[in-house]
C-alpha positions in Angstrom: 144.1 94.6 36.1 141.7 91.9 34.8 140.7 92.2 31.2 136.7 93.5 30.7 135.0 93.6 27.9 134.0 96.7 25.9 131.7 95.6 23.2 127.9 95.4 23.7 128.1 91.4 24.6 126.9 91.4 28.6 126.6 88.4 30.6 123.6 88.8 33.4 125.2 88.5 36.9 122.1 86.5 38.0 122.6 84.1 34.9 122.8 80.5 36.5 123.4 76.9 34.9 120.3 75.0 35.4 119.1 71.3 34.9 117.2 68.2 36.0 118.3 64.9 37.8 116.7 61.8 36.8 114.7 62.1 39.8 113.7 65.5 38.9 115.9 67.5 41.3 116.6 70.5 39.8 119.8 71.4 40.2 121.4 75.6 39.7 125.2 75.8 39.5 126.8 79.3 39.7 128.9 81.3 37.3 132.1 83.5 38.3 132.8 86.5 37.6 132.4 87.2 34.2 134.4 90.1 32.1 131.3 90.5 30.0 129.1 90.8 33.4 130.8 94.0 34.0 131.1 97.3 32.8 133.8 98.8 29.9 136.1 99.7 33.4 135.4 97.0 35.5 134.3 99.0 38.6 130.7 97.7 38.7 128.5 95.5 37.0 126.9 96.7 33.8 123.7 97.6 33.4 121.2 95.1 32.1 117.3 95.0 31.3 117.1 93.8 35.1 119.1 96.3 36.8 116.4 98.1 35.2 119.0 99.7 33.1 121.3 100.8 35.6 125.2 99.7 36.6 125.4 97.9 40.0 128.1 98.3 42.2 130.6 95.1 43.1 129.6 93.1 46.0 132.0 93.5 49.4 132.3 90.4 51.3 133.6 89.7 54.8 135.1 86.8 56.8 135.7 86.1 60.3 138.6 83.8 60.4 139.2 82.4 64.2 141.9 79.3 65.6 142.1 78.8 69.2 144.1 78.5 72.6 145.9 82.2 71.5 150.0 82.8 70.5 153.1 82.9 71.7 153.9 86.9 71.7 157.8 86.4 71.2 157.2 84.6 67.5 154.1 86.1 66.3 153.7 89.8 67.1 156.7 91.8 65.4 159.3 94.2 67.6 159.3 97.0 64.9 155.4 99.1 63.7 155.0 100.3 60.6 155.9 99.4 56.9 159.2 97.9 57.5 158.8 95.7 60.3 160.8 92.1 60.1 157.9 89.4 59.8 157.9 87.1 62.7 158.0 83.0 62.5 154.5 83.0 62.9 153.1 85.3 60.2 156.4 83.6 57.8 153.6 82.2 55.5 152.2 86.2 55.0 155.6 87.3 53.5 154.0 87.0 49.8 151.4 89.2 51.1 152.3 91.4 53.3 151.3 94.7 51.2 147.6 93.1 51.9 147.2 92.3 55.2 147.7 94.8 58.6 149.2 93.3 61.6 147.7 94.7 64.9 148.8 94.1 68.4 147.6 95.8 71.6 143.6 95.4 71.2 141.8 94.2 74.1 138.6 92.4 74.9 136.9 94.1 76.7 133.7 91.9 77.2 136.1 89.1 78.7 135.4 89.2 82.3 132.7 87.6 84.2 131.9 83.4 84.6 133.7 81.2 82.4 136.9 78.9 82.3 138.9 81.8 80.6 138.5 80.4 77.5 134.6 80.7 77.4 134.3 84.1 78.7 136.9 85.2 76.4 135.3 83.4 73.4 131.7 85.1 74.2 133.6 88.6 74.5 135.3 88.0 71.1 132.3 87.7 68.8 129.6 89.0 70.4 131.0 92.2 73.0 128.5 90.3 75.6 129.2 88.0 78.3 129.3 84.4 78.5 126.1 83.6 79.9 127.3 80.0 81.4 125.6 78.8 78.3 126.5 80.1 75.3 127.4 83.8 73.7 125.3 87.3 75.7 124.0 88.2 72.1 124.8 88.4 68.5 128.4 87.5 67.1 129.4 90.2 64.2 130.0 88.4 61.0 125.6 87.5 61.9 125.3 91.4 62.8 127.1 92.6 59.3 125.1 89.5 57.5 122.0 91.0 59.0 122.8 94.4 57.0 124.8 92.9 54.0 123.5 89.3 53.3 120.0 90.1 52.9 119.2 89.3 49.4 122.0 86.2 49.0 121.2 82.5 48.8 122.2 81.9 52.2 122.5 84.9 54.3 126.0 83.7 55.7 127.8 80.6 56.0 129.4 79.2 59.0 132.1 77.0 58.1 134.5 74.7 60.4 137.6 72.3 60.0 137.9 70.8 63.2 135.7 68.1 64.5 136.5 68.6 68.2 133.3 67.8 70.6 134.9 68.6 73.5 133.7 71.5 76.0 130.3 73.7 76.2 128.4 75.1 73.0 131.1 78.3 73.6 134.1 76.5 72.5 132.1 74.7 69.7 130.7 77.5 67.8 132.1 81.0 66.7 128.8 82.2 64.9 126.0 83.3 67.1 122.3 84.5 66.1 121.7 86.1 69.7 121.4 84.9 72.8 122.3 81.5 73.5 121.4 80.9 70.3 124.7 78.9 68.3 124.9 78.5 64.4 127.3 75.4 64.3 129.5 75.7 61.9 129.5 72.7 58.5 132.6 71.0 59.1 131.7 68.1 56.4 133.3 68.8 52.9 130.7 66.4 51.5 127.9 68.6 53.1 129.2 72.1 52.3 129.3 70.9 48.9 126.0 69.9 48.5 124.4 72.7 50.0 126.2 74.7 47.4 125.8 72.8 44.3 123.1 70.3 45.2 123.3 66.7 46.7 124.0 63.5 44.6 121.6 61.1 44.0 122.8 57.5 45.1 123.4 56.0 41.3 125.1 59.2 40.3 127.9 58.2 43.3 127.6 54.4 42.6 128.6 55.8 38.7 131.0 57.9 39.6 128.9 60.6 38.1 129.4 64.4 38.5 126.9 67.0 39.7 127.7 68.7 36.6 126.5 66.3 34.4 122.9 67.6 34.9 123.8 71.7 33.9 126.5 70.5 30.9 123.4 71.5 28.4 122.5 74.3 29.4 126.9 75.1 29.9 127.0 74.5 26.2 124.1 76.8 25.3 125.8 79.8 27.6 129.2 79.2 26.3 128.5 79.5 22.2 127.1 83.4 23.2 130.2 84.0 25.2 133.4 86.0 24.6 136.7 84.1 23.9 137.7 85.0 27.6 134.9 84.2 29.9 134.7 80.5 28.0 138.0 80.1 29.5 137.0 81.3 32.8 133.3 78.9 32.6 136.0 75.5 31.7 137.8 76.7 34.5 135.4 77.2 36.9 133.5 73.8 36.1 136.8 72.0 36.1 137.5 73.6 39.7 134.0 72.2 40.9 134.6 68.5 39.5 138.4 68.5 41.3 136.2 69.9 44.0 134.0 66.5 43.6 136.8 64.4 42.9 138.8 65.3 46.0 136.1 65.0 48.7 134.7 61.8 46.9 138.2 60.6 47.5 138.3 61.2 51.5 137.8 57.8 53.2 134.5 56.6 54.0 134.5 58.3 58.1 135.1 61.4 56.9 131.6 61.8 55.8 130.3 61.5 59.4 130.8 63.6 62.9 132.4 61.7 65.9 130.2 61.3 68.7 130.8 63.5 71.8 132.9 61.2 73.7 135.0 60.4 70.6 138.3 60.5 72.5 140.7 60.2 69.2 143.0 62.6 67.3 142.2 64.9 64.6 141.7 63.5 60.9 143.4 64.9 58.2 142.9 68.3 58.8 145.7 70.2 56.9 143.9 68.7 53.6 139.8 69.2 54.8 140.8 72.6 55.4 142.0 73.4 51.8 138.9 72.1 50.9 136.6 74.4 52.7 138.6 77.2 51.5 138.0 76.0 48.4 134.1 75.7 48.9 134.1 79.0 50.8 135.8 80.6 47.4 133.6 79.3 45.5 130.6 80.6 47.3 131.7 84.1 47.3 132.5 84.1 43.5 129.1 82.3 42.7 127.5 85.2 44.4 126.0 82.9 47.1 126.8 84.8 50.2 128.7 87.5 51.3 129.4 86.8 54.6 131.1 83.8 56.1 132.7 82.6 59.4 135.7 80.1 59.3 136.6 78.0 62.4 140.0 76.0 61.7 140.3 74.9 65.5 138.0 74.9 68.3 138.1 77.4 71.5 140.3 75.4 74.0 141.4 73.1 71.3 143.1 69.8 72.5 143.8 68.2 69.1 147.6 66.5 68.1 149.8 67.9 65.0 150.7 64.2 64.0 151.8 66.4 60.2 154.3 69.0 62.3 155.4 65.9 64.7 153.8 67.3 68.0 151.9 63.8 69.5 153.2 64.2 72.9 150.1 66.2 74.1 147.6 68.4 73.1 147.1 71.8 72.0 145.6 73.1 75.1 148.0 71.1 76.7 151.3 72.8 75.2 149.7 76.2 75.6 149.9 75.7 79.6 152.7 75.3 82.3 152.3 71.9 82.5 152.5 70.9 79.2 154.6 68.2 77.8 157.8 69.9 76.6 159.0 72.3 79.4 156.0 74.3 79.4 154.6 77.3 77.8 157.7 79.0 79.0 160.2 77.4 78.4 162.1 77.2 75.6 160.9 74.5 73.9 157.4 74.7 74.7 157.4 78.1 73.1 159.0 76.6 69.6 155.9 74.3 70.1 153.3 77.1 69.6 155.4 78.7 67.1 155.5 75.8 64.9 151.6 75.6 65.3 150.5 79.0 64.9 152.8 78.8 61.9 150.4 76.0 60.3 147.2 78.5 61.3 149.1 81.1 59.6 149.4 79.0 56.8 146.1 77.7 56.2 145.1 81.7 56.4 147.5 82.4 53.8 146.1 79.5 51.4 142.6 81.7 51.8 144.2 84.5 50.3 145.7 82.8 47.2 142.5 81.5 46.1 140.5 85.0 46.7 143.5 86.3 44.7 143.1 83.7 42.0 139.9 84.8 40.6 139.4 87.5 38.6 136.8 90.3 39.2 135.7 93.1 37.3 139.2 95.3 37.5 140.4 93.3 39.9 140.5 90.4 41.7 137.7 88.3 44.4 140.2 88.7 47.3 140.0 92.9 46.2 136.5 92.8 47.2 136.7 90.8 50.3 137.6 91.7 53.8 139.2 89.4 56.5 139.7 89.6 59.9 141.8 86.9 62.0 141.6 86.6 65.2 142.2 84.0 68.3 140.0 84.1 72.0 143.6 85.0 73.5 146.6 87.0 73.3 149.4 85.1 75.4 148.0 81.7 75.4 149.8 80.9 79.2 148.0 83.3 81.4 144.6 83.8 79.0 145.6 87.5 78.4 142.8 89.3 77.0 144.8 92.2 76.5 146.9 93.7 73.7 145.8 91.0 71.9 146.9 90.7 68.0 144.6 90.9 65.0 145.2 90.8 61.4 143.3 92.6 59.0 143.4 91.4 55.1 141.8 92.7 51.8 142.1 94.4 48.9 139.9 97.6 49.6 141.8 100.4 48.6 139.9 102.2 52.1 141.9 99.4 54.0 145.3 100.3 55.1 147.5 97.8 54.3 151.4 96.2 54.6 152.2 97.6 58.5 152.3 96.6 62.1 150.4 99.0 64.2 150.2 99.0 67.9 146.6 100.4 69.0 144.9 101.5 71.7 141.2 100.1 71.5 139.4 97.1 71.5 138.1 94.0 69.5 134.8 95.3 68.5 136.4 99.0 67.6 138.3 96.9 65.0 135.0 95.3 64.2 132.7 98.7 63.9 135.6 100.0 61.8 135.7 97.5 59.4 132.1 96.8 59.0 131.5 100.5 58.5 134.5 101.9 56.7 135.4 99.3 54.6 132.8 96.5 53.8 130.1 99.1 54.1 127.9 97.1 56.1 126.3 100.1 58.1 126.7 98.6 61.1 127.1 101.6 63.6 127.5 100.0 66.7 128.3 96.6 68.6 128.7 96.3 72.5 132.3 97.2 74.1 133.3 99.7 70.8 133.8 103.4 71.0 135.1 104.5 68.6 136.7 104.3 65.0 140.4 103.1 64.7 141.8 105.1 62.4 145.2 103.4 61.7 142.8 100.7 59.5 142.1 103.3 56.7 143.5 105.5 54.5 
C-alpha cells in the first residue's frame, strides 16, 4: 500500500507546472499522483474548494494493446485452465505477473467474414464488431467507443499510439483505432512527436543548446515543491527526472528516426525493441499526468512483414514465417513454429515492460497499473490458416472486479470480452457493441 497523507496539506489534482518560452509559448507539464492529492485512505481523491468540497473517485483507464499476423497455439496458449496452469514459451515474460493478468483461449470473432485478404476482414471484426468495408473498419473501434463515455473531460480524449513504421497494405492493416466508418485515427509512431504533444514542442535554440522542456516550468517546480510533504517532493524530482531521460533518450535516436518512411520504403524495421520502450514510457506518463484515459498501442502492423535482425530472424518476414511457405520449413514445421515462438515471445515482452512501469507508480492506496485495464489481443488465432476462432486474449489490471492469475477457456466472442470489460470493470457504461451477447462471467469476481 502506497503511503497517503493524513494531515490537512492537499495537493489539487488539477495543479499543473506552468511557464513561458522565450517565444512566449506557454508551456503546462503534469504532476503524478500525489499522496497529499488523495484522501487519509487513498481510495479517492480528497476533497478540495474545486471539487466543491467533495472526494472524487480515482480515474480507471483502459488500453487496447494489439501485434499482428496471430500465434502459434502449441507455445502460447497453456494445456492446463485455471490457477495452476504451466505458463507457455510465449507468455514466459508474464511469469512475474501472472496473479494480474487472465489468459483466455477459445473467443471467436465473429464479425470476420465477408471481403478482405483474411487479414483485413479479421482486423475490421476485431476492433470494430463490423465488416471490413474494402476500405477501412464498418464502424467504431472500442477503445474510441469507451473514450466516447470515459475520456470526455481529458486533454486528449484518447491516444493512439504505434511502434512500427510499416506502410505496407490498405488503411486496415495500418490503423487499429477507428472513429466510425471508414474513418482511421493513425496511430503516432514518432517518439519525438508523442513527446511534444504531451509536454510541448522545443523551440529550435532550445535543441541547438541542448536545453530541456523543463527549463521553462523549473520556477514554478520550486514554488510547488517548498508547500509539499517530504514524500511527494521525492515523487515531483522523480517524475521530472523521468521526463528529462525521456528527453535525453529520444534526442539521442539518430537523425531518421524523426521522420516516416515513404510508402514504398522497402527496408527493415528500425530499432524497434528500444522506440517501443519509449512509447510505453510516454503512454505511462500520460495516464499518471491525468491526460487521457484511454489509449490504443500498436507494436506491429496487421499482416506485418518486418525482420527480427535483435532475435536473429533476417531470412524472411513476419508474414512470411507465419505461412507454409515461409523460409524455415514453414508454419508447420518444426522450426518454423520455434520461429513464431521466439517472436511472440518479444510481443510478450514488450507487454510485460507496460506492466512494470504502470506498476511503478504509486497511486492513492495503490499503484497506476491498479487502476488501469488492459486487453491484448492479435487479428488471428493460428496464424497458418487465419483462424478466427478460439482465439486467445489476455486480460491485465489491478481492479479487484477483474479476475485475475488463470487460464480460462470460454465460449463467446471478442466484443463479449469487450462489453464485459468496459462495463464491469473500467466502468465505461458501454452497454453494447456489434457481435456481443452477453457478459463473460469468468472475467469477474
Amino acid at each position: 500500500m502506497s503511503q497517503v497523507i493524513t494531515s490537512r496539506v492537499r495537493t489539487s489534482r488539477r495543479t499543473l507546472l506552468k511557464g513561458l518560452t522565450a517565444a512566449g509559448a506557454r508551456i503546462a507539464i503534469g504532476l503524478p499522483p500525489l499522496a497529499s492529492m488523495f484522501n487519509s485512505t487513498g481510495t479517492a481523491y480528497a476533497a478540495t474548494p474545486e471539487t466543491a468540497g467533495a472526494a472524487k473517485p480515482i480515474e480507471s483507464r483502459f488500453v487496447l494493446w494489439f501485434n499482428g499476423n496471430g500465434i502459434p497455439e502449441r507455445y502460447w496458449i497453456p494445456s492446463e485452465e485455471g490457477a495452476d496452469y504451466e505458463i507457455t514459451p510465449c507468455l514466459s515474460p508474464l511469469a512475474a505477473w501472472r496473479k494480474d493478468v487472465h489468459i483466455l483461449s477459445g473467443v471467436d470473432n465473429a464479425a470476420a467474414g465477408g471481403k478482405g485478404n483474411g487479414h483485413t476482414n479479421s482486423m475490421s471484426g476485431l476492433m470494430t464488431g463490423t465488416d471490413f468495408t474494402g476500405r477501412g473498419a464498418g464502424g467504431p473501434s472500442i477503445d474510441q467507443i469507451i473514450a466516447s463515455k470515459i475520456g470526455t473531460e481529458s486533454r486528449f480524449r484518447s491516444l493512439q499510439i504505434g511502434v512500427a513504421q510499416e506502410s505496407f497494405g490498405e488503411s486496415m492493416q495500418r490503423n487499429m483505432s477507428w472513429a466510425g466508418r471508414e474513418r482511421a485515427l493513425p496511430p503516432e509512431m514518432i517518439p519525438h512527436r508523442l513527446f511534444d504533444r504531451l509536454f510541448g514542442a522545443q523551440e529550435e535554440g532550445w535543441v541547438n543548446r541542448k536545453r530541456s522542456v523543463l527549463d521553462t516550468v523549473m520556477a514554478d517546480a520550486n514554488a510547488l515543491q517548498a508547500k509539499l510533504p517530504v514524500e511527494d517532493k521525492a515523487r515531483v524530482d522523480e517524475h521530472l527526472s523521468g521526463i528529462r531521460d525521456l528527453e535525453r533518450a529520444i534526442a539521442g535516436l539518430p537523425p531518421e528516426y524523426r521522420k516516416i518512411d515513404p510508402p514504398d520504403f522497402d527496408g527493415d524495421m528500425k530499432d524497434w525493441p528500444r522506440i517501443a520502450k519509449l512509447q510505453s514510457d510516454l503512454l505511462v506518463q500520460a495516464f499518471a499526468t491525468r491526460q487521457t484515459r484511454v489509449a490504443s498501442y500498436m507494436l506491429t502492423k496487421c499482416q506485418s512483414i518486418t525482420r527480427f535482425p535483435w532475435l536473429g530472424y533476417t531470412s524472411a518476414r513476419h508474414h512470411d514465417y507465419t505461412h507454409a511457405e515461409g523460409k524455415t520449413s514453414g508454419a508447420d514445421g518444426v522450426e518454423g513454429q520455434k520461429v513464431l515462438r521466439d517472436i511472440c515471445r518479444w510481443h510478450v515482452e514488450e507487454f510485460a515492460y507496460l506492466v512494470s512501469k504502470l506498476e511503478s507508480i504509486p497511486e492513492g492506496d495503490g499503484s497506476l497499473f491498479d487502476h488501469t485495464t488492459i486487453i491484448y489481443t492479435h487479428e488471428h488465432a493460428e496464424a497458418n490458416p487465419h483462424k478466427n476462432s478460439g482465439l486467445a486474449m489476455i486480460v491485465a489490471g489491478g481492479s479487484k472486479k477483474l479476475a485475475r492469475g488463470a487460464h480460462t477457456r470460454v465460449t463467446g466472442t471478442v466484443a463479449d470480452v469487450y462489453v464485459t470489460v468496459a462495463d464491469e470493470v473500467v466502468g465505461a457504461g458501454i452497454g453494447k457493441f456489434p457481435t456481443a451477447s452477453r457478459k463473460m462471467g469468468a472475467l469477474l469476481t
